[in-house]
C-alpha positions as CSV (number, residue, x, y, z in Angstrom):
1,X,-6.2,38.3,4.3
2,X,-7.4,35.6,6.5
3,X,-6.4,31.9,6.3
4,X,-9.5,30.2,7.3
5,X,-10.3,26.6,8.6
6,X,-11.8,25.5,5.2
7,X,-8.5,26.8,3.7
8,X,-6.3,24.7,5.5
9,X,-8.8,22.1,5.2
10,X,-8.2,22.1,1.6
11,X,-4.6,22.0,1.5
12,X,-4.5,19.0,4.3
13,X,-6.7,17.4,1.9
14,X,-4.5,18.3,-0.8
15,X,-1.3,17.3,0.5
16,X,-2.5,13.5,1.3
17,X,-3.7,13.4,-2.3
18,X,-0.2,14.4,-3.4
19,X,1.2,11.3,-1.4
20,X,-1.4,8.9,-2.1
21,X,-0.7,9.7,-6.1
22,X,2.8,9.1,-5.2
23,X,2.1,5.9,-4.0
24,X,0.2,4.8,-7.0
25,X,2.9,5.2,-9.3
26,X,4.6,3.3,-7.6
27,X,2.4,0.3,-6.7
28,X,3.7,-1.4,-10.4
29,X,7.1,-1.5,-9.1
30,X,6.1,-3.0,-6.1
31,X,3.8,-5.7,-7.6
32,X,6.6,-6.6,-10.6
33,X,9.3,-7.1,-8.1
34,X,7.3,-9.1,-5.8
35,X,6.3,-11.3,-8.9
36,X,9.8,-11.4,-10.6
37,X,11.3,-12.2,-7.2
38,X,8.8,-14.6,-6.1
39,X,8.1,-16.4,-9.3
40,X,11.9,-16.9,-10.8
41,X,15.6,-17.6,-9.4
42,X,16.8,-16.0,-12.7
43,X,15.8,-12.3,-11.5
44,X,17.6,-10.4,-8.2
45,X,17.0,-7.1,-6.9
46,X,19.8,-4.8,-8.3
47,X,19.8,-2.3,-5.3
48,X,22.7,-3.6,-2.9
49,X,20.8,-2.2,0.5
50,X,17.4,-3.3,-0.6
51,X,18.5,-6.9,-2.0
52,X,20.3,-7.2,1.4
53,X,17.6,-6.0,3.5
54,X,15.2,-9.0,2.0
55,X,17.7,-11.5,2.2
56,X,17.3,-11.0,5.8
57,X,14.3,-9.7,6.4
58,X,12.2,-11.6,4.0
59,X,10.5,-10.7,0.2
60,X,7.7,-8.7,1.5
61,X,9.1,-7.1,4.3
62,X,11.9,-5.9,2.1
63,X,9.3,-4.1,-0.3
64,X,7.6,-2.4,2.5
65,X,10.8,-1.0,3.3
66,X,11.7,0.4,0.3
67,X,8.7,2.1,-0.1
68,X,9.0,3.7,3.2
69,X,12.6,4.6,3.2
70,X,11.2,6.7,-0.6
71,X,8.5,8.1,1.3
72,X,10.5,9.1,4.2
73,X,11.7,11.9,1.7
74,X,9.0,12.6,-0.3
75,X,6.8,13.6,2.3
76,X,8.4,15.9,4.3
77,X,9.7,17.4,0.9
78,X,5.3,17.4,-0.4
79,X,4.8,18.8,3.0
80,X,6.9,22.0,2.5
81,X,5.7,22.5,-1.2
82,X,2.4,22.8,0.7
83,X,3.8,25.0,3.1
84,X,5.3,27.3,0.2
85,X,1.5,27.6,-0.7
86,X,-0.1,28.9,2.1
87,X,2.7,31.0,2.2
88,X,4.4,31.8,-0.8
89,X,7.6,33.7,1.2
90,X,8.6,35.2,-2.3
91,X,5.4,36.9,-3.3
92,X,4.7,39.2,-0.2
93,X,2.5,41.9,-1.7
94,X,-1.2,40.3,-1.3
95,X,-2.2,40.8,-4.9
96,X,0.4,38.5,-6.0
97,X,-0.5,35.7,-3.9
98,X,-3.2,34.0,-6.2
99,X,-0.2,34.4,-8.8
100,X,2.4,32.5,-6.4
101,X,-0.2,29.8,-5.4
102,X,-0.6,28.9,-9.3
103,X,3.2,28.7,-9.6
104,X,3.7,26.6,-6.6
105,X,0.8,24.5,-7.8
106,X,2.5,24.3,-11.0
107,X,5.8,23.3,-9.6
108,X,5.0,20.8,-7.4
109,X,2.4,19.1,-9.6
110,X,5.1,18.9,-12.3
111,X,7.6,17.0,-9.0
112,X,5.1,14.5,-9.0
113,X,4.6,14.0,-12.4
114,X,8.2,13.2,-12.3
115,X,8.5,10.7,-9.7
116,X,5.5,9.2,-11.7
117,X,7.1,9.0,-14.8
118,X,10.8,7.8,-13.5
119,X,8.6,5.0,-11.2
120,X,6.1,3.9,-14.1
121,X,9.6,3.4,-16.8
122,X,11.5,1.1,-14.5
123,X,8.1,-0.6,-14.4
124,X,8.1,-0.8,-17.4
125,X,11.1,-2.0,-17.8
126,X,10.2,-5.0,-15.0
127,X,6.9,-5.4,-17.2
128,X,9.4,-6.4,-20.1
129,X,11.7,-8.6,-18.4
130,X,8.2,-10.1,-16.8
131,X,7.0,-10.7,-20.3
132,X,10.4,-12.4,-21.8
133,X,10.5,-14.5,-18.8
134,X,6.5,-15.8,-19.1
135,X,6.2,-16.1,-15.5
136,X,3.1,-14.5,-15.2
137,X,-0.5,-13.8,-17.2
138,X,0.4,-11.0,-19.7
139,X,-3.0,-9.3,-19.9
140,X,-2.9,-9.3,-15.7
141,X,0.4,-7.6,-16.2
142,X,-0.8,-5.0,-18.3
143,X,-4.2,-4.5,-16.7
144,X,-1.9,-3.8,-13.7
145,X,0.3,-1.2,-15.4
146,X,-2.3,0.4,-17.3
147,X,-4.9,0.5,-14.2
148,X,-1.9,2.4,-12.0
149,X,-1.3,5.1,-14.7
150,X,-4.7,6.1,-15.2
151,X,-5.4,6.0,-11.8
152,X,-2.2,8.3,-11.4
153,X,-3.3,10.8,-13.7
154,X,-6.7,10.9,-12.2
155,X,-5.4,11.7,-9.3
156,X,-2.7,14.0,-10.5
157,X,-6.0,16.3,-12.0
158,X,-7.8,15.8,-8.3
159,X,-5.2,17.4,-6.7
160,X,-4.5,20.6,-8.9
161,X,-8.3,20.9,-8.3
162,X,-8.8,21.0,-4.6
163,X,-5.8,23.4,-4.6
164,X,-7.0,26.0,-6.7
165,X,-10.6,25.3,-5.1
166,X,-8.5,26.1,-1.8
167,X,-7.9,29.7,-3.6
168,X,-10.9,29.7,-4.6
169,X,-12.7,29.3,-0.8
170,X,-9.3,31.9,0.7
171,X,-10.7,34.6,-1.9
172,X,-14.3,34.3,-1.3
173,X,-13.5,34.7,2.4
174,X,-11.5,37.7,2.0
175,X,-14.4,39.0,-0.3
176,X,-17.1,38.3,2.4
177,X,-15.0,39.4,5.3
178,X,-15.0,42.6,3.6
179,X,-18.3,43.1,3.2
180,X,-19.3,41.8,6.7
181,X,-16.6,44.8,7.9
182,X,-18.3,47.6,6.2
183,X,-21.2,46.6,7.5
184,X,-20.3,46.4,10.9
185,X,-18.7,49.5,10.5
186,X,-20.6,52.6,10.6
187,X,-18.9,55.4,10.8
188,X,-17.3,54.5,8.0
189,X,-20.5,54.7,5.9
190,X,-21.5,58.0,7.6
191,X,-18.0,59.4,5.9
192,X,-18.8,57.8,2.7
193,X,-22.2,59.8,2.3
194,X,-20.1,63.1,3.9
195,X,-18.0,62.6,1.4
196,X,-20.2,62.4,-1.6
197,X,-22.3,65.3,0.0
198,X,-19.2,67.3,0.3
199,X,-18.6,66.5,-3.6
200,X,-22.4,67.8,-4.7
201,X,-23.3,71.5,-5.8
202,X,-26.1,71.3,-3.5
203,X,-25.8,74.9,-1.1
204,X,-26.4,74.5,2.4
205,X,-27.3,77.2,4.4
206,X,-25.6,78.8,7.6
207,X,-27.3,78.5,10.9
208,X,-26.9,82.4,11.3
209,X,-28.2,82.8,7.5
210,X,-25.3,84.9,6.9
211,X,-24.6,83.3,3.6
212,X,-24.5,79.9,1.5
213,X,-21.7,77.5,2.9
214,X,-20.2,75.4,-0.1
């Protein structure tokens, strides 16, 4: 088997996908905060390190940080699911690759369909609290959370597609380097036709005509 470049290509691709739908569903939790923060002295942050880290550090700068301190995690953790898959350690045997790929799809793609739904609840919960308080234009609020979730299932269904396209490109490789071997590859035709001769009833003859050779 052969992992070409349009492989790897496709599971690059894949893998910033996977982080860029991460970062979707959690754009609402971003934009709430900043709003409830910005907008009202009734609402505080109710992380310790992160409320501390804006207090000196500024509203903005704060958020930036929390979102990189969660992607600090997530991506290295993304990056070896992706690993896993060009890979799959458990699966050795060569027929059972396509098989591990689809599980490792599977289980990743159900990871980040959890960070989605844990991020999209606590914004919803901030949508709530955002509503009660009437700081901000209700439809905009929805339009906000709505947009992000359907955007994050979009590109949830993107990315299980260009990785079982990336199957899809590793198999027709492995089909076509195949062929392109036989080809190249003479003598193994020439055994092939001995082969079926040998299997024939067709009697050829001796060069001393002492007899029919089988």
């Amino acid at each position: 088997m052969m992992l070409n470049r349009a492989f790897f290509k496709k599971v690059i691709i894949g893998y910033l996908i996977s982080i860029g739908v991460y970062s979707i569903a959690y754009i609402p939790v971003i934009v709430f905060t900043f709003i409830g923060l910005s907008q009202t002295p009734y609402l505080v942050e109710t992380n310790p390190r992160l409320n501390e880290f804006m207090q000196t550090h500024g509203l903005i700068i704060g958020l930036l940080f929390g979102y990189l301190s969660t992607l600090e995690i997530v991506g290295p953790v993304l990056g070896a699911a992706h690993l896993v898959y060009v890979r799959p350690v458990v699966f050795a045997i060569h027929k059972d690759m396509k098989f591990a790929r689809r599980i490792v799809t599977s289980l990743t793609g159900l990871l980040i369909l959890f960070w989605g739904w844990t991020f999209f609840i606590d914004a919803y919960n901030d949508l709530q609290i955002l509503l009660q308080s009437e700081v901000w234009n209700d439809a905009a609020l929805w339009t906000i959370f709505l947009l992000c979730l359907g955007l994050f299932l979009a590109g949830l269904v993107l990315w299980g597609a260009v990785m079982m396209t990336a199957t899809y490109v590793l198999r027709k490789d492995d089909v076509e380097g195949a062929v392109d071997s036989r080809d190249a590859n003479p003598v193994w035709g020439d055994d092939k036709a001995r082969s079926e001769l040998s299997n024939s009833n067709i009697l050829l003859d001796k060069p001393d005509e002492t007899g029919p050779l089988v």
